[in-house]
C-alpha angles and dihedrals in degrees: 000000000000150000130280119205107250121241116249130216120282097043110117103210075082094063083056130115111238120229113233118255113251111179121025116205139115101328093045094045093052078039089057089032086053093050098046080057097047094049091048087060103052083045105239145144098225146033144185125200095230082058080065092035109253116120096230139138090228120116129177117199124175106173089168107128152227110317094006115114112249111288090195112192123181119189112189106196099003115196126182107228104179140008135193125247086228110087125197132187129235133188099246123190122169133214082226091061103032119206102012121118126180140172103249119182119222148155113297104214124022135181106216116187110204145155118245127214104283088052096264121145123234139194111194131176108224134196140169128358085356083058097051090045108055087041095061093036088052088051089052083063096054085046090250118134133211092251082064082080099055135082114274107249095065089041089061103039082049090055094044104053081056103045087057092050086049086056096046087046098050087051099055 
């Protein structure tokens, strides 16, 4: 087990689409065991593999809390299959832009199908923060971001504070 260093905006693998898992075995489980570290660390509820850079259809999510023992969920191609018309809005924030919260309206209430680690496939009803969570973590996989979902105007003045930072960095 260990932890793999998170992709940061503007990096453009994350604009990338992920290719579905077809086999799981060894590689794929210390990829999700990787990721669920990773995520611990951040510390964050969600990841998707491309946020470690591998193009890959495989999320992990834990939204237990404080104090709550881990609640680990890995969803290997994942695939909505079904939303509801209700939306709700949620404060998101992502370990790939860090420190940057914004409301973000969604579906309440989704259906994912997905496989789990041992190849099964699952169906799973999901609501709030679960919901929010899968679906974001789902976009990550399509290389779309939660600014995405935002007006413009924020998306852009997001981008382009990090884009500066990128450039300071690359210079150091």
């Amino acid at each position: 087990m260990s932890t793999r260093p998170i992709l940061i905006i503007p990096e453009p693998k994350l604009r990338t689409l992920s290719e579905p898992v077809g086999k799981i075995d060894s590689e794929v489980r210390k990829l999700v065991e990787d990721m669920f570290d990773t995520m611990y660390e951040a510390p964050g509820i969600g990841l998707a593999a491309i946020q470690v850079g591998e193009q890959k259809r495989v999320i992990t999510i834990d939204i237990a809390r404080e104090g709550e023992g881990k609640q680990p969920v890995a969803l290997i191609n994942p695939e909505i299959i079904a939303e509801s018309e209700e939306t709700s809005f949620y404060k998101e924030g992502c370990l790939s832009i860090p420190d940057y919260y914004e409301d973000v309206e969604r579906p309440a209430r989704i259906t994912v199908r997905f496989q789990d680690v041992e190849g099964a496939v699952r169906e799973v009803e999901a609501d709030g923060l679960f919901a929010t969570c899968v679906q974001h973590e789902i976009d990550h996989l399509n290389g779309v971001l939660f600014i995405d979902h935002l007006s413009k105007l924020k998306r852009d003045r997001v981008v382009k504070k990090f884009t500066k930072m990128a450039r300071r960095e690359a210079v150091l």
